[in-house]
N, C-alpha and C positions, 0 to 999 in steps of 0.2 A: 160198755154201754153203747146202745145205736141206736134206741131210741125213748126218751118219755114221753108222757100225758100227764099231764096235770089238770083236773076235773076241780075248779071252782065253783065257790058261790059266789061270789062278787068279784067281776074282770076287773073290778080297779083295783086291786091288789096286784096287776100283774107285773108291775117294774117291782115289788118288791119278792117277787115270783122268781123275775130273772136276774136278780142281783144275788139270791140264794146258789141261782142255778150254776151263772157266770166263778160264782166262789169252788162251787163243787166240781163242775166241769168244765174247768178253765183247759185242760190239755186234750177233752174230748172232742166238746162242741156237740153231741147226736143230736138229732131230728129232735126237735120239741113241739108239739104241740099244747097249747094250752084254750081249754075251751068251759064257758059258764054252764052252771047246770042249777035246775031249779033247785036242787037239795040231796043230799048226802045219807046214808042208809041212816047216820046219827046228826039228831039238828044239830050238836055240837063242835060237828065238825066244819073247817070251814075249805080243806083241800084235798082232793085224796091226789097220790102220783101212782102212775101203772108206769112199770119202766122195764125195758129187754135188752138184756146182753147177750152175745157169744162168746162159750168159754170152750177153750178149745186145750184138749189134752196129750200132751208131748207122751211119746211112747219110747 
């Protein structure tokens, strides 16, 4: 993993955002951004995450 995005609806969610993150990628650390958005493709959602890795194959 090198990088997320995490697309909110409400930036005050976001210590409990990086408390998730800190749990998941405690040995990574990638690039995060996290930024508010008026609204989500479904109103019931309240985060979406876009996240990129490089997986690289031994031959």
């Amino acid at each position: 993993m090198i990088r997320i995005r995490f697309f909110v609806t409400d930036i005050t969610s976001w210590e409990a955002i990086g408390e998730i993150h800190a749990e998941l990628f405690a040995d990574v650390w990638p690039t995060t951004t996290i930024a508010e958005v008026s609204a989500l493709v479904d109103p019931a959602l309240l985060v979406e995450v876009e996240a990129d890795a490089i997986v690289t194959v031994d031959r």
